[in-house]
C-alpha positions as a Markdown table, in Angstrom:
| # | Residue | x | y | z |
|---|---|---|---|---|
| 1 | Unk | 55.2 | 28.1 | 70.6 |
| 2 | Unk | 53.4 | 30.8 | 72.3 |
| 3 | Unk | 49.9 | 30.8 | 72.9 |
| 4 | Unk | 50.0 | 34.6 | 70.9 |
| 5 | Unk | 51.8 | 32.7 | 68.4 |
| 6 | Unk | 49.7 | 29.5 | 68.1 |
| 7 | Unk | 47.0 | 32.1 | 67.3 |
| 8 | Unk | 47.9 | 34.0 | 64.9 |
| 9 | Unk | 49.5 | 30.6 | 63.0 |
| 10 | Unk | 46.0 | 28.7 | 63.2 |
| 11 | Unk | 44.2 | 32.3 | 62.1 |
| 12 | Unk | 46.8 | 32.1 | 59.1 |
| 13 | Unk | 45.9 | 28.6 | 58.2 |
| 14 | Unk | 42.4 | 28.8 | 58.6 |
| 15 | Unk | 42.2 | 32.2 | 56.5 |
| 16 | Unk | 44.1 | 30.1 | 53.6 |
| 17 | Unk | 42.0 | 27.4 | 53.9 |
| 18 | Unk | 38.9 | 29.4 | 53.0 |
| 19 | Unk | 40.7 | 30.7 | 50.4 |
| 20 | Unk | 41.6 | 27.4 | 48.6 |
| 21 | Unk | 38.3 | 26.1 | 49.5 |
| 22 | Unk | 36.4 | 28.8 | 48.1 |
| 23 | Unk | 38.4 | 28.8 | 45.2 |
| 24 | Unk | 37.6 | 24.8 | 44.6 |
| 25 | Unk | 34.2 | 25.5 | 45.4 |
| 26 | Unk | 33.4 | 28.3 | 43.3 |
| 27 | Unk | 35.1 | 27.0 | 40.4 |
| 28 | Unk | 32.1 | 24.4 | 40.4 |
| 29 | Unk | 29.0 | 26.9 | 40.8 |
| 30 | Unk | 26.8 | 26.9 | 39.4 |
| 31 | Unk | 27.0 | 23.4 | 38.3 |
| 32 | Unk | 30.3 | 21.5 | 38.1 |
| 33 | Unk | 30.4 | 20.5 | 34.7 |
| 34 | Unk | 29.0 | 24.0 | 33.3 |
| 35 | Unk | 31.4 | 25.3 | 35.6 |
| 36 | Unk | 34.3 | 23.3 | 34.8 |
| 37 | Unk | 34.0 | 23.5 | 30.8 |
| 38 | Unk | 34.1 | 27.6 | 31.5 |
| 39 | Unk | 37.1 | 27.7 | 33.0 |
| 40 | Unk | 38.6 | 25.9 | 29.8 |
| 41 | Unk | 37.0 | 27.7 | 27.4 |
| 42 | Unk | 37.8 | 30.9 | 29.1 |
| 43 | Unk | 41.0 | 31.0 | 30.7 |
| 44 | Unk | 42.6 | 27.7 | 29.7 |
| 45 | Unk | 42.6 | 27.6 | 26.1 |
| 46 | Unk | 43.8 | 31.1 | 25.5 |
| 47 | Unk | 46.7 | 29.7 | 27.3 |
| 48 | Unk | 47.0 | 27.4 | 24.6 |
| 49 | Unk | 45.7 | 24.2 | 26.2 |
| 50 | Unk | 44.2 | 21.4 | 23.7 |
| 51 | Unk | 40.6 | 20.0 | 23.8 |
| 52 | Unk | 41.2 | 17.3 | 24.2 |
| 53 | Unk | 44.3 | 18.0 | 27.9 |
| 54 | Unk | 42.4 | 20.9 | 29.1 |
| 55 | Unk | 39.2 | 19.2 | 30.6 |
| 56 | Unk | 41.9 | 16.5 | 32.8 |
| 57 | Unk | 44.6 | 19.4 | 34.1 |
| 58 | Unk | 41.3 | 21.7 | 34.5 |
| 59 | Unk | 39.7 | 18.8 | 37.2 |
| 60 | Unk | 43.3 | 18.1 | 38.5 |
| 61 | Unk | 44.1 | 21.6 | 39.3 |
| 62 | Unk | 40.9 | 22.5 | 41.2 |
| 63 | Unk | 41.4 | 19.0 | 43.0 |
| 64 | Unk | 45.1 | 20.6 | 44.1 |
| 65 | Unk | 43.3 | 23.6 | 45.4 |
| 66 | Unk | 40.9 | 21.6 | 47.2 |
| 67 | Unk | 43.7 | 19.5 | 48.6 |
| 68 | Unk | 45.5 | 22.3 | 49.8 |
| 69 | Unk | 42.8 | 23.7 | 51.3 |
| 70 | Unk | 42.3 | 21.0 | 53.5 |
| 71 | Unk | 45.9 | 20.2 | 54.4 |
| 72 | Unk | 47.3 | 23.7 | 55.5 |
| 73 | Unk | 44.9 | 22.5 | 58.6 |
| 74 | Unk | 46.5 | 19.4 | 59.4 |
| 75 | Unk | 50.6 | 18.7 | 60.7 |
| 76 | Unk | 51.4 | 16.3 | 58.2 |
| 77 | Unk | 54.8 | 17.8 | 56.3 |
| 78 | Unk | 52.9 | 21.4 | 57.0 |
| 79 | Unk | 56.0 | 23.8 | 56.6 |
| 80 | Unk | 58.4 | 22.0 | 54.8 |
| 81 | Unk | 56.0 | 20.7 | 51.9 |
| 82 | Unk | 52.2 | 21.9 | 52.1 |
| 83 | Unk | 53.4 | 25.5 | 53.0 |
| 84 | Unk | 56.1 | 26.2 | 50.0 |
| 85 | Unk | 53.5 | 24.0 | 47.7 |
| 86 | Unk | 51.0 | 26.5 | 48.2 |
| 87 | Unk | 53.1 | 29.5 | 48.0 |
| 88 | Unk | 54.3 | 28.1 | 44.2 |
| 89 | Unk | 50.8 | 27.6 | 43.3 |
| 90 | Unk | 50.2 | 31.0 | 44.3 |
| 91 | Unk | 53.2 | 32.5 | 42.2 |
| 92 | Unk | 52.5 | 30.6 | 39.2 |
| 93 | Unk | 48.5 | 32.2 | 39.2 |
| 94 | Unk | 50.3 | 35.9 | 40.0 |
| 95 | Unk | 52.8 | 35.7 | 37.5 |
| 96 | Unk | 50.4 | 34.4 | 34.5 |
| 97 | Unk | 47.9 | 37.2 | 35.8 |
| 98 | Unk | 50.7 | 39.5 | 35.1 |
| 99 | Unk | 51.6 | 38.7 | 31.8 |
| 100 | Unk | 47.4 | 38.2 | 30.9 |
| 101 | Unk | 47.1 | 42.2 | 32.5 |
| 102 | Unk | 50.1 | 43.5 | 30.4 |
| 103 | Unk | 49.1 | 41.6 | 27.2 |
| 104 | Unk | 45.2 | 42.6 | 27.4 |
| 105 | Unk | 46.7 | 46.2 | 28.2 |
| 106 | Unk | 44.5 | 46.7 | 30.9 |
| 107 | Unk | 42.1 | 44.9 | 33.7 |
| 108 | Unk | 39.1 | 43.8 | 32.5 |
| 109 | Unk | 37.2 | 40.6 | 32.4 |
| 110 | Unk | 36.9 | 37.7 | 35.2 |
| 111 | Unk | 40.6 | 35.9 | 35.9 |
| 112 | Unk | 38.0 | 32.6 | 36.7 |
| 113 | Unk | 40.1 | 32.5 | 40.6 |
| 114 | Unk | 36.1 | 32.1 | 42.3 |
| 115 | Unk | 34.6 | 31.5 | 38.5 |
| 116 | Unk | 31.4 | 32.9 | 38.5 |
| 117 | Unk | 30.6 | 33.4 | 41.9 |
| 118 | Unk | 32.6 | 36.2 | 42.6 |
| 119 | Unk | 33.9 | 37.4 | 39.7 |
| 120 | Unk | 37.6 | 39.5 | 40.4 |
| 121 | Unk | 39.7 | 41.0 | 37.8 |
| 122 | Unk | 43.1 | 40.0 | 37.0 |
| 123 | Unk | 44.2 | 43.2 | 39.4 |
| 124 | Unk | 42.0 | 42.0 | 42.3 |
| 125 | Unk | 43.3 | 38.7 | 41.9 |
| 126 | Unk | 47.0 | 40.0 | 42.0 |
| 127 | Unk | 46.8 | 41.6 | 45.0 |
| 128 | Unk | 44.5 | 38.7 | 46.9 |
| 129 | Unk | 47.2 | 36.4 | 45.8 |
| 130 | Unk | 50.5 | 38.8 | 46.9 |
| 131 | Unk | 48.6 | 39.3 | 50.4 |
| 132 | Unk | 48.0 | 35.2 | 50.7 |
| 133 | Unk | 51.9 | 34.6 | 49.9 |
| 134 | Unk | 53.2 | 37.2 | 52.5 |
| 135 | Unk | 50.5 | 35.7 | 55.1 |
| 136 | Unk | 52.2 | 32.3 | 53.9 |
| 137 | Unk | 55.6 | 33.5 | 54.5 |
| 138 | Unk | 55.2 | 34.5 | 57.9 |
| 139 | Unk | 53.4 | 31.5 | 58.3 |
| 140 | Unk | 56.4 | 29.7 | 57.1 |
| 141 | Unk | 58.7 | 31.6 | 59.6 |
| 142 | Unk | 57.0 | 31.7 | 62.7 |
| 143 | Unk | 56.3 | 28.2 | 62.4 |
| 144 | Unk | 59.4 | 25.6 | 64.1 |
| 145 | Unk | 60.7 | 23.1 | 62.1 |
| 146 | Unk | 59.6 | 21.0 | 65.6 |
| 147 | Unk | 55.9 | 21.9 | 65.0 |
| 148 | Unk | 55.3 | 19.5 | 62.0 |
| 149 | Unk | 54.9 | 15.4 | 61.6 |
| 150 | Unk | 56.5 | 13.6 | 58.7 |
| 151 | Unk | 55.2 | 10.3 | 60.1 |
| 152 | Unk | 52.6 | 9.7 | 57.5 |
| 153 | Unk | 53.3 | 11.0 | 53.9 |
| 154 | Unk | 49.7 | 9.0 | 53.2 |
| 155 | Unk | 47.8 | 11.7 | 54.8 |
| 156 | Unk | 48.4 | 13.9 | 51.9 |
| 157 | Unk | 48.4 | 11.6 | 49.0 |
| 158 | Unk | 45.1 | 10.4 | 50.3 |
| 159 | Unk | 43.5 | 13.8 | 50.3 |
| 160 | Unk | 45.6 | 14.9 | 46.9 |
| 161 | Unk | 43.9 | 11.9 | 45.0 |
| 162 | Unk | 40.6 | 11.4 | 46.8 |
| 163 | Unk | 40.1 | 15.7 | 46.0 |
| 164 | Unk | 41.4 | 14.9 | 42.7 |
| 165 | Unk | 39.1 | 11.7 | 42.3 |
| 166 | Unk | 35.9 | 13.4 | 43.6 |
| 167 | Unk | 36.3 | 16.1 | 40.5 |
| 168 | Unk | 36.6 | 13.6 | 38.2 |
| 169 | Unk | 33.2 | 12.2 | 39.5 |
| 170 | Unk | 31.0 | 14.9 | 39.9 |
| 171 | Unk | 31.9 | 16.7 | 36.8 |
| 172 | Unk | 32.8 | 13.7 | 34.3 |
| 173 | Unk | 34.4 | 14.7 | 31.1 |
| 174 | Unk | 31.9 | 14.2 | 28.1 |
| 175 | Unk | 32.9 | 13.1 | 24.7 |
| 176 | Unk | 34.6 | 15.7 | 22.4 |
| 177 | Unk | 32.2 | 14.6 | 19.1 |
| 178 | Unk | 29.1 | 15.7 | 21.2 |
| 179 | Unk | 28.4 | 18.8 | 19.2 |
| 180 | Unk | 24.6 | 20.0 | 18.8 |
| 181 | Unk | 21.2 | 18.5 | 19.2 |
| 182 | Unk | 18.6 | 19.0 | 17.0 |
| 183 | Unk | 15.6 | 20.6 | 18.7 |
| 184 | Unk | 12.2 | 21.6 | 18.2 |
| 185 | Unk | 10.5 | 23.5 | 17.1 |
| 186 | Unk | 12.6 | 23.5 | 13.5 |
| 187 | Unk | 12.6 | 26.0 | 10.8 |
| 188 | Unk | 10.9 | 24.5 | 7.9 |
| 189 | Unk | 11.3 | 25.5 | 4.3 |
| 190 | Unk | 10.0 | 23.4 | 1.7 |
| 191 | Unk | 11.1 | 24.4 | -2.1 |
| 192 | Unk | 8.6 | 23.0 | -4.5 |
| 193 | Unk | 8.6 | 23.4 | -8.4 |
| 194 | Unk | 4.5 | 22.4 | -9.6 |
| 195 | Unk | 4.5 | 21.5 | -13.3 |
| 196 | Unk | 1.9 | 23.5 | -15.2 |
| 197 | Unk | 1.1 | 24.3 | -19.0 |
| 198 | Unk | 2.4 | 27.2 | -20.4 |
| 199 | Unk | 0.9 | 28.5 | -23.7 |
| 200 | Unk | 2.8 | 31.0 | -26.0 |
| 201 | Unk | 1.1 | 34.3 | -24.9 |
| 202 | Unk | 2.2 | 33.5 | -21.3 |
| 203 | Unk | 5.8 | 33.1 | -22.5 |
| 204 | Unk | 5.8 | 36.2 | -24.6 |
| 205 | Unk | 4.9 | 38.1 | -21.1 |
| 206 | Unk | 7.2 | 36.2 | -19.0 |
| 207 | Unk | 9.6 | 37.6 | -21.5 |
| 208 | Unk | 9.1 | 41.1 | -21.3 |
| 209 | Unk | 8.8 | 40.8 | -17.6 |
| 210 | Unk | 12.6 | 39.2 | -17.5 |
| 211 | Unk | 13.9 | 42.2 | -20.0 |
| 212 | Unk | 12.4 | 44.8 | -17.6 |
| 213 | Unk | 14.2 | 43.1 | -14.4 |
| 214 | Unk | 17.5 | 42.7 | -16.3 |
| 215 | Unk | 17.2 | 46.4 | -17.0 |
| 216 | Unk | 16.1 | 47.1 | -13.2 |
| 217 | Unk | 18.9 | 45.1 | -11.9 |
| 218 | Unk | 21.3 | 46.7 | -14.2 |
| 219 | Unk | 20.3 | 50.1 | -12.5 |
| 220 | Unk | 20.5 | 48.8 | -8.9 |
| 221 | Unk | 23.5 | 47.5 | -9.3 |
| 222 | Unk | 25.0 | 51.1 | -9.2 |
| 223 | Unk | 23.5 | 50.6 | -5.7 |
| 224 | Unk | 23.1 | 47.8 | -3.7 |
| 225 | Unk | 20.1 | 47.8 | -1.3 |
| 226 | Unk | 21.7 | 44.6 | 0.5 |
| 227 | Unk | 25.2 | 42.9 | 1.0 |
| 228 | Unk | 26.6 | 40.4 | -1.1 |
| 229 | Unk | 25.9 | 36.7 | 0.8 |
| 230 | Unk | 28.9 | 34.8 | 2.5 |
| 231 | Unk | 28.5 | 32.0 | 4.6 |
| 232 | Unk | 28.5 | 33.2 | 8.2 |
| 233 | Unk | 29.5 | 29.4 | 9.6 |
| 234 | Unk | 26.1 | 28.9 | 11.4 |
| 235 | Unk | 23.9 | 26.8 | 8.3 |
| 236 | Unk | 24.4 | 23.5 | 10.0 |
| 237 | Unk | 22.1 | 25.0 | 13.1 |
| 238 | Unk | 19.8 | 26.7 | 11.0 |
| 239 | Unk | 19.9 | 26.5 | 7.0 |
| 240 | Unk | 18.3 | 29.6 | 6.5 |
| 241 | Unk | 20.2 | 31.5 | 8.2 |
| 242 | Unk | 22.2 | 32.9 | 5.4 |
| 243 | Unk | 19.6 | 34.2 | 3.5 |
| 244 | Unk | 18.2 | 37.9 | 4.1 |
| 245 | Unk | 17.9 | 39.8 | 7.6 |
| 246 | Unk | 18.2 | 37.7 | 11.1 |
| 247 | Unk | 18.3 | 37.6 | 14.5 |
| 248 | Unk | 20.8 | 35.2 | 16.1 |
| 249 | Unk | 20.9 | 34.8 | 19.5 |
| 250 | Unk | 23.1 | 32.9 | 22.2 |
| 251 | Unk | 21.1 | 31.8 | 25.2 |
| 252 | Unk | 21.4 | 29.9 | 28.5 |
| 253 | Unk | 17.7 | 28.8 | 29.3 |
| 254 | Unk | 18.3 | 29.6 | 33.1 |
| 255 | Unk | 20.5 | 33.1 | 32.6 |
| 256 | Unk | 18.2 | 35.5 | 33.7 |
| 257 | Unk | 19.5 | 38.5 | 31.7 |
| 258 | Unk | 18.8 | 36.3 | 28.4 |
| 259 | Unk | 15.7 | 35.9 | 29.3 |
| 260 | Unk | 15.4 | 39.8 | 29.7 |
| 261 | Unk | 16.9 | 40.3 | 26.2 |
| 262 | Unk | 14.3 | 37.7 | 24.3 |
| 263 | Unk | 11.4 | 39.3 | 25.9 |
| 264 | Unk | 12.3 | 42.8 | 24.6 |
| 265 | Unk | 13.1 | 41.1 | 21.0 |
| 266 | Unk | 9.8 | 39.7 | 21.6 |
| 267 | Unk | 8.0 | 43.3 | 22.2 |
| 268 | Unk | 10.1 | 44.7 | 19.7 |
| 269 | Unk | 9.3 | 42.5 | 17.3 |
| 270 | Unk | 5.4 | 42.7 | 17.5 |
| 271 | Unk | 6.0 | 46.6 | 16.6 |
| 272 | Unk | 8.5 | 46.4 | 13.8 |
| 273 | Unk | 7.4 | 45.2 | 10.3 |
| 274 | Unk | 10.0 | 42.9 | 8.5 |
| 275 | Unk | 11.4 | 42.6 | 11.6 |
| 276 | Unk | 14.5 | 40.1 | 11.1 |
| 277 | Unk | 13.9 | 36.4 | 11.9 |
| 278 | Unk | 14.7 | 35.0 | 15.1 |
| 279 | Unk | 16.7 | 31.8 | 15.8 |
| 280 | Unk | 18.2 | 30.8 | 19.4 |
| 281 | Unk | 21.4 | 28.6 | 20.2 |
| 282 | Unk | 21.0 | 27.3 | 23.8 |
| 283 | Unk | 23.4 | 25.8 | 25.8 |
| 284 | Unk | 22.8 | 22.6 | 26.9 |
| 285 | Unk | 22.9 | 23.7 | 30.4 |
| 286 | Unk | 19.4 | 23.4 | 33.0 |
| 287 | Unk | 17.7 | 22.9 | 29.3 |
| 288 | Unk | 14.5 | 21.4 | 30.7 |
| 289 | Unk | 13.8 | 25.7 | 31.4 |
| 290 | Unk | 13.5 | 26.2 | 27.9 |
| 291 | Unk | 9.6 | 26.1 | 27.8 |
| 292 | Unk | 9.6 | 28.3 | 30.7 |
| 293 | Unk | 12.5 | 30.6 | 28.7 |
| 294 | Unk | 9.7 | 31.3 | 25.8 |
| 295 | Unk | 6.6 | 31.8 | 28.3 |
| 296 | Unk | 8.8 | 34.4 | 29.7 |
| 297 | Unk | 10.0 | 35.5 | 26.2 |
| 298 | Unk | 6.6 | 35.8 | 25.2 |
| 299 | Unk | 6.9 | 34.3 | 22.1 |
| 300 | Unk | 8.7 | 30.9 | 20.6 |
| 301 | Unk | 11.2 | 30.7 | 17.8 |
| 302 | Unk | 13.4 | 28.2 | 16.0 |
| 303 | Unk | 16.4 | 26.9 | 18.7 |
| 304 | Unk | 18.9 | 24.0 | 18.6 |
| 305 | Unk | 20.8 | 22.8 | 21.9 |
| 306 | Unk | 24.2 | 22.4 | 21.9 |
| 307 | Unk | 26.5 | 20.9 | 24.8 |
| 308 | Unk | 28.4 | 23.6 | 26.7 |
| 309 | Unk | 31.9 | 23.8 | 25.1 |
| 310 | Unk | 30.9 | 24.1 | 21.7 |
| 311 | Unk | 28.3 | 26.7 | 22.9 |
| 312 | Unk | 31.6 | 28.4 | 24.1 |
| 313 | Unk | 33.4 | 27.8 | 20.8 |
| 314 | Unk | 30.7 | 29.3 | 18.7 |
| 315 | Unk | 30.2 | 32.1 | 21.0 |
| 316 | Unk | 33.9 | 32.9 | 21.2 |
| 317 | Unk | 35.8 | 32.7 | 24.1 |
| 318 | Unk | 36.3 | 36.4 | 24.8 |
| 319 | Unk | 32.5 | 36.9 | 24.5 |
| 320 | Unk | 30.0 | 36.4 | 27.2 |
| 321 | Unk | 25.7 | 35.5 | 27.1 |
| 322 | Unk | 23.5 | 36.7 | 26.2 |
| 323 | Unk | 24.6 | 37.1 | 22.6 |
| 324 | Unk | 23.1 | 38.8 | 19.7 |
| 325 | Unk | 24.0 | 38.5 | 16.3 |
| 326 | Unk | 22.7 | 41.0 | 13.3 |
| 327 | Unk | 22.9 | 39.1 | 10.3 |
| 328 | Unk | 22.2 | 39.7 | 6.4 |
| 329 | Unk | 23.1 | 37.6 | 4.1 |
| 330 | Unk | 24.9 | 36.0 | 6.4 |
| 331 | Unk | 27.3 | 39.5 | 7.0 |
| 332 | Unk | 27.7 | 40.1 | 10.5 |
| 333 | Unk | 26.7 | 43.6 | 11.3 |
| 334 | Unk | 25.7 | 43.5 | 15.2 |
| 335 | Unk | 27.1 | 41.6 | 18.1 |
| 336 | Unk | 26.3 | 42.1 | 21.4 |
| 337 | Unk | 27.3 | 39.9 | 23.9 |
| 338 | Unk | 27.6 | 39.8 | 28.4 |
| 339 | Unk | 26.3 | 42.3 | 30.4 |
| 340 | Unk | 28.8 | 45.3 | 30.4 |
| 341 | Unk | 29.9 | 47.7 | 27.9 |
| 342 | Unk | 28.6 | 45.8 | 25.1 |
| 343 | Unk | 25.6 | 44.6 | 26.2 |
| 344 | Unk | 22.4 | 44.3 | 24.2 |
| 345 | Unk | 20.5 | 47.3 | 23.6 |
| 346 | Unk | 17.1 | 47.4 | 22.4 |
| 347 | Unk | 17.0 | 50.9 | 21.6 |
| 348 | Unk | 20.2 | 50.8 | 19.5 |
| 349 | Unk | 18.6 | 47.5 | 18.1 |
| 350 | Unk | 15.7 | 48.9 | 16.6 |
| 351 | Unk | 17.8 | 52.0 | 15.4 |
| 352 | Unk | 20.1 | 49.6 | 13.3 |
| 353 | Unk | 17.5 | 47.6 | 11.8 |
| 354 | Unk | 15.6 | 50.1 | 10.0 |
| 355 | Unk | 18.8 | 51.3 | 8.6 |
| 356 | Unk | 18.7 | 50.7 | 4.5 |
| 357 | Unk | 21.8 | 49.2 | 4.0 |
| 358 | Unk | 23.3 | 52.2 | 2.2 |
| 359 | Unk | 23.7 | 53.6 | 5.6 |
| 360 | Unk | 25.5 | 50.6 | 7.3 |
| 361 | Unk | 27.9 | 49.9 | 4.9 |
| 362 | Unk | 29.3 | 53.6 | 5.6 |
């Protein structure tokens, strides 16, 4: 092989490399397990993939891309294995991009190929993809069959499972059962009946006073000043939370635009009478911040910690943090969630609150 040649081959190699590498790499930022338990929620089980299988093909798959991305560099069965390998693992991530765009009708959201680090749409992704498998290809060609080993097969199964290995290690897979924590400080409410002696007089009052609310509630019926109460699915966190007005909010102690988001509740809050009750569901990710969350906040409020999948789960997978809910009676009116077109609005906020309900049920 050319000199010319030899460069433009190691150029190739190298350029996939980073590729892969990134790829593995980001996958894991900004920790692995937080990472890792993201990419399920968010790209793998749309694709239909259990609980209970996603979290082991998840840590095997970014251990292939790490694999890869180490042995495009080296001779070992190069162009007749490593090369086609890589060029399948880069078909199979175009063509379900394909069918993801044409399904979603359109291009928006993060495909997960860097996770969070560099977010890329499903478009982007596409093309970085189509450009990697014609680099590949070339690769593929200009290479001679003369210019690989296939002396030592161990050389990739070594690197495969060590990659594969080190993911399982770093980001360990956590029990399933491990829902929520309880944390403080708690909402309290403590219903108490006190005994007392009633004489007759005070019965003849409490009377008239039940006639003239049946007769109230008769009229008020014609038009309800407040939804009818369902459950909204969130009582085990906070048992209140059902009852009358509330704010429910889905944090990550160390995400910086939550923190933004609960200090303008926080303002809002001290200028707004009756403003609705605040409760926060963290994820259990960097939760040792979560004092320094509320000094920023301004303010503390009820929370409860739960691990990072079923913070996913109760979010919903298509939503992003921060999340804000607008309950009543346990009606979802509001949500806001991420950081784009339906982000949370504090204007728009304070504008839907002091709404009567006549106007919201329009």
């Amino acid at each position: 092989m050319t000199t010319s040649k030899n460069n433009i081959t190691w150029g190739i190699r190298i350029l996939i490399s980073f590729l892969f590498l990134l790829s593995a790499v980001a996958k894991l930022y900004p920790s692995p397990y937080f990472a890792i338990s993201t990419f399920e929620v968010k790209q793998l089980y749309p694709m239909g993939f259990s609980e209970s299988f996603a979290p082991y093909f998840s840590r095997i798959l970014i251990g292939i891309e790490l694999a890869l991305g180490i042995l495009i560099l080296q001779k070992n069965f190069l162009r007749s294995l490593i090369i086609p390998s890589t060029i399948l693992i880069l078909a199979v991530f175009t063509a379900h991009l394909t069918i993801e765009t044409i399904q979603n009708g359109g291009n928006a959201g993060n495909c997960g190929c860097f996770g969070s680090l560099l977010p890329m749409t499903p478009i982007e992704a596409i093309i970085k993809n189509v450009i990697a498998m014609v680099f590949l290809v070339g690769l593929f060609i200009i290479m001679q069959k003369t210019n690989e080993r296939k002396d030592n097969f161990w050389v990739l199964t070594t690197i495969t499972f060590a990659s594969i290995l080190l993911l399982f290690m770093i980001a360990p897979i956590q029990p399933i059962e491990s829902k929520f924590t309880v944390s403080m400080p708690e909402e309290t409410i403590n219903d108490t009946l006190t005994e007392t002696s009633i004489d007759t007089i005070a019965v003849k009052k409490i009377t008239d006073t039940i006639e003239k609310v049946k007769v109230v509630t008769e009229i008020a019926k014609a038009e309800p000043t407040e939804p009818e109460k369902k459950k909204s699915g969130y009582a085990q966190y906070f048992s209140s939370i059902d009852k009358g007005r509330k704010t429910l909010c889905f944090f990550v102690p160390g995400c910086d635009h939550c923190r933004v988001a609960a200090k303008e509740l926080t303002e809002l809050k001290k200028t707004t009478k009756n403003f609705p009750e605040i409760s926060i569901i963290f994820m259990n990710e960097e939760a040792d911040l979560i004092p320094a969350f509320f000094k920023e906040a301004g303010a503390e409020y009820p929370y409860k910690i739960i691990e990072v999948i079923p913070f996913w789960n109760v979010l919903g997978s298509k939503r992003d943090t921060p999340g804000i809910k607008y309950l009543w009676n346990g009606n979802e009116l509001k949500y806001y969630d991420g950081i784009n077109a339906n982000k949370f609005d504090i204007t728009d906020y304070q504008k839907l609150i002091n709404k009567p309900y006549s106007e919201l049920k329009k």
